[in-house]
C-alpha positions as CSV (number, residue, x, y, z in Angstrom):
1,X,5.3,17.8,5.2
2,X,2.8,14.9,5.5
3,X,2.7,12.3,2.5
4,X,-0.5,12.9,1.7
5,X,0.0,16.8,1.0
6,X,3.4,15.7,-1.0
7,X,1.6,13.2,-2.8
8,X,-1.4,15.8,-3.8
9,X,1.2,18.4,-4.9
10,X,3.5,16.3,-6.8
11,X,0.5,14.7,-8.9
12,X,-1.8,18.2,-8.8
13,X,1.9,19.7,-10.5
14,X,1.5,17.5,-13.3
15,X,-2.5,17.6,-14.1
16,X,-2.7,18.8,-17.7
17,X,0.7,16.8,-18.8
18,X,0.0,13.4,-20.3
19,X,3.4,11.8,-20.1
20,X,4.4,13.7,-16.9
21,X,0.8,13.2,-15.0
22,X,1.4,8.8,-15.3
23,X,4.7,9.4,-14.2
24,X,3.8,11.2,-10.8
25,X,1.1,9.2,-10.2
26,X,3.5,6.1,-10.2
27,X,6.2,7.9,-7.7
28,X,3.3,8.4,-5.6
29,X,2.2,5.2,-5.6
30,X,5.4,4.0,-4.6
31,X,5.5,6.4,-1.7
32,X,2.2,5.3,-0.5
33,X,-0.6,3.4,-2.0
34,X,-3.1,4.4,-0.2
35,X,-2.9,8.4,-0.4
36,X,-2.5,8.3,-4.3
37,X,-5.7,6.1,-4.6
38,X,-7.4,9.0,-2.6
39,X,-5.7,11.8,-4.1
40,X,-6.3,10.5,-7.9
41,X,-9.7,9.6,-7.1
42,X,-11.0,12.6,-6.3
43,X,-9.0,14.3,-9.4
44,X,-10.8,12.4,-11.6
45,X,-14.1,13.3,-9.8
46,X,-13.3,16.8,-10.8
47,X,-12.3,16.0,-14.1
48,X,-8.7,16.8,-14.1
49,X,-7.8,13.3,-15.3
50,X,-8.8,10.3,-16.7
51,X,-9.8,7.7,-14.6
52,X,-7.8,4.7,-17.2
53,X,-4.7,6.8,-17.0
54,X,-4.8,7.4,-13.4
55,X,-5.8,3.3,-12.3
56,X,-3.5,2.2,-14.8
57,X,-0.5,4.4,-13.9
58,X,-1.5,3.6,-9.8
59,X,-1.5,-0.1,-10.3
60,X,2.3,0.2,-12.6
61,X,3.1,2.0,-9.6
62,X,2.1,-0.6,-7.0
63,X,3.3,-3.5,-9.3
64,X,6.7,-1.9,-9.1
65,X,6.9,-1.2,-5.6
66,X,5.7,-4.4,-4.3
67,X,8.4,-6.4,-6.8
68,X,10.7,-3.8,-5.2
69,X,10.1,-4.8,-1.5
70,X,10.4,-8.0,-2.4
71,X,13.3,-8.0,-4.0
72,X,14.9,-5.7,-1.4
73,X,14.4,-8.2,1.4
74,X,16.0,-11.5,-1.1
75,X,18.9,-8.7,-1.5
76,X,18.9,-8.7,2.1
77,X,19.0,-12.3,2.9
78,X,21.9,-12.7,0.7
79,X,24.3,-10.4,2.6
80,X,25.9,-12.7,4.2
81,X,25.3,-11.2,7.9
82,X,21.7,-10.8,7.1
83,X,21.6,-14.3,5.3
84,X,22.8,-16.1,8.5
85,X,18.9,-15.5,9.9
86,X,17.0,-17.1,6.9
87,X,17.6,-20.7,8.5
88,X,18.3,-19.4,12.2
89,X,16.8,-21.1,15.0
90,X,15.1,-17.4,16.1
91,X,13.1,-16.6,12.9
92,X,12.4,-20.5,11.8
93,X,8.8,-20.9,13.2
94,X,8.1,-16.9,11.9
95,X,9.4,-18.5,8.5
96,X,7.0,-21.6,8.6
97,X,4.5,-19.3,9.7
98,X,4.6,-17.4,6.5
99,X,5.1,-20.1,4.1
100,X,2.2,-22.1,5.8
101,X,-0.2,-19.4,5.6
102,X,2.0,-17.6,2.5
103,X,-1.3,-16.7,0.1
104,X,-3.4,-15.7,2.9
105,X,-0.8,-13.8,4.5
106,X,0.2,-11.3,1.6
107,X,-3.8,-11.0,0.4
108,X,-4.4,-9.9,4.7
109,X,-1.3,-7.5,4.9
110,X,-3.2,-5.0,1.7
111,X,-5.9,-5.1,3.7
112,X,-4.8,-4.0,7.5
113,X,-2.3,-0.6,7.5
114,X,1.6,-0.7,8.6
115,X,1.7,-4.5,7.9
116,X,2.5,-4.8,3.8
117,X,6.6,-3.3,3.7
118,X,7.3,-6.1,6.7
119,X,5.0,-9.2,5.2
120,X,6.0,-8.2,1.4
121,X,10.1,-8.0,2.7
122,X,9.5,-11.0,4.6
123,X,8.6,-12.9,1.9
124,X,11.6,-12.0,0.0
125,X,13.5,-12.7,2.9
126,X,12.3,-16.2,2.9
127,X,12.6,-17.0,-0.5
128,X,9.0,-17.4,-1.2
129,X,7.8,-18.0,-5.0
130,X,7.7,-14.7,-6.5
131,X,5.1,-15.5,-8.6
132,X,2.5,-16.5,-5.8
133,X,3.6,-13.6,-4.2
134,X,3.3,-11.2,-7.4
135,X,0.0,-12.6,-8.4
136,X,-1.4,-12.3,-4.6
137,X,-0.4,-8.8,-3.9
138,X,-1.5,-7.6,-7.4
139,X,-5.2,-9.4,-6.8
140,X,-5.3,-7.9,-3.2
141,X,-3.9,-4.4,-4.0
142,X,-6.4,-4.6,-7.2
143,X,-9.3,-4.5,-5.1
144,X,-8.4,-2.7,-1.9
145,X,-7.0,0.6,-4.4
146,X,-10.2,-0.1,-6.6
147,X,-12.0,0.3,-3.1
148,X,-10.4,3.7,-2.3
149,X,-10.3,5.4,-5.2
150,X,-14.2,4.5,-5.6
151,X,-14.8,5.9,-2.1
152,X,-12.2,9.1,-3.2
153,X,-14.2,9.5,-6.6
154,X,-17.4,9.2,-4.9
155,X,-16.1,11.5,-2.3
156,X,-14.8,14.2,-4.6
157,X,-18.4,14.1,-6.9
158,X,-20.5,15.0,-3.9
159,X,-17.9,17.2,-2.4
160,X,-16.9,19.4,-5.5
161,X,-18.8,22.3,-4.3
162,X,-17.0,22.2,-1.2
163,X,-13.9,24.8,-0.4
164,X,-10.8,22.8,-1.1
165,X,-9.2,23.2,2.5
166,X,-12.0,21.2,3.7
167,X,-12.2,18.9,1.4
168,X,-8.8,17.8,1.4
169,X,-8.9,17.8,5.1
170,X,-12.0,15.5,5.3
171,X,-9.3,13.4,2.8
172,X,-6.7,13.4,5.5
173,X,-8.4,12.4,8.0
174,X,-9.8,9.7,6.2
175,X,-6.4,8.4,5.9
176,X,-5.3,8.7,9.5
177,X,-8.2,7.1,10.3
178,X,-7.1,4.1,7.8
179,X,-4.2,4.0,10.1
180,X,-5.4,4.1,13.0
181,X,-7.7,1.4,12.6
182,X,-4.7,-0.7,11.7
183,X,-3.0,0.5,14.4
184,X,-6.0,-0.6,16.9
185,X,-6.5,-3.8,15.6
186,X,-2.8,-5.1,15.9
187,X,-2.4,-3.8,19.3
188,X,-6.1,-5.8,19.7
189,X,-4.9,-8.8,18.2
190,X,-1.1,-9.0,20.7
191,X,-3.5,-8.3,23.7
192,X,-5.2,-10.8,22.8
193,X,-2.4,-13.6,21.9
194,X,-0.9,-12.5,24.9
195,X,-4.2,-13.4,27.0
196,X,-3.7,-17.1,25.2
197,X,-0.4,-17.2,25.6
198,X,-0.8,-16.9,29.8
């Protein structure tokens, strides 16, 4: 079962509940940001929730998980076999890297798919302020959920005439195309550092 159609079902179970609905919508959020902002956007577009209850309850949910990524990769540096690598020779100029470019980092990773779980656990790993790191992720999640859920409500106004299969399949592939234009632009961005490197 793909995220997305977990996701719809888990928060389209709870539509109608006011102290369940919140609830899902944060477990979705912490299984991926992306397909709750679509999911709860175009829910609201039809009116099955309120668009406070379902930003607020997304962006609880994205606070949470990105605190949690965070905090699983200091965890991680302070097992002492994982902790070994925070001042190794191998990972030291990935670790200057980071702190050098630490704010502009985190904001980038929101922004481009499959890079946020290894930049946020990196930072913990690193032992980065948590409150930079807080404050950056919540201002760059902020606008690129705000972004998606706009397009989703948008989306789901013009399309509520629409059978459902298509509509949540035109959703779907929206996402997988969110994916794979990550997916294009880091392989772009190694050939290229590879061309520089030779």
């Amino acid at each position: 079962m793909s995220p997305f159609i977990f996701i719809s079902s888990l928060i389209d179970g709870a539509v109608g509940s006011m102290i369940v609905l919140p609830l899902m919508i944060i477990i979705g959020s912490l299984f991926s940001e992306d397909a709750t902002s679509i999911v709860i956007g175009i829910l609201a577009a039809d009116g099955a929730l309120s668009i406070p209850i379902a930003l607020s309850s997304l962006f609880i949910g994205i606070i949470i998980g990105d605190s949690g990524i965070y905090f699983l990769g200091r965890l991680a540096s302070s097992y002492p076999l994982l902790g070994r690598f925070v001042d190794h020779d191998f990972l030291v100029p990935f670790r200057d890297w980071i702190k050098r470019r630490f704010v502009l980092t985190v904001f980038s990773a929101c922004f481009i798919p499959g890079t946020r779980f290894l930049t946020y656990i990196s930072c913990g790993f690193f032992h980065t302020r948590f409150s930079v790191f807080l404050l950056t992720a919540v201002v760059s999640t902020t606008i690129w959920t705000t972004i998606i859920f706009s397009a989703s409500y948008l989306f789901g106004s013009v399309s509520s005439g629409w059978l459902s299969h298509i509509r949540w399949g035109i959703a779907i592939v929206f996402l997988l195309s969110l994916f794979f234009v990550g997916r294009h632009n880091i392989r772009a961005y190694r050939a290229r550092k590879t061309e520089l490197d030779i």
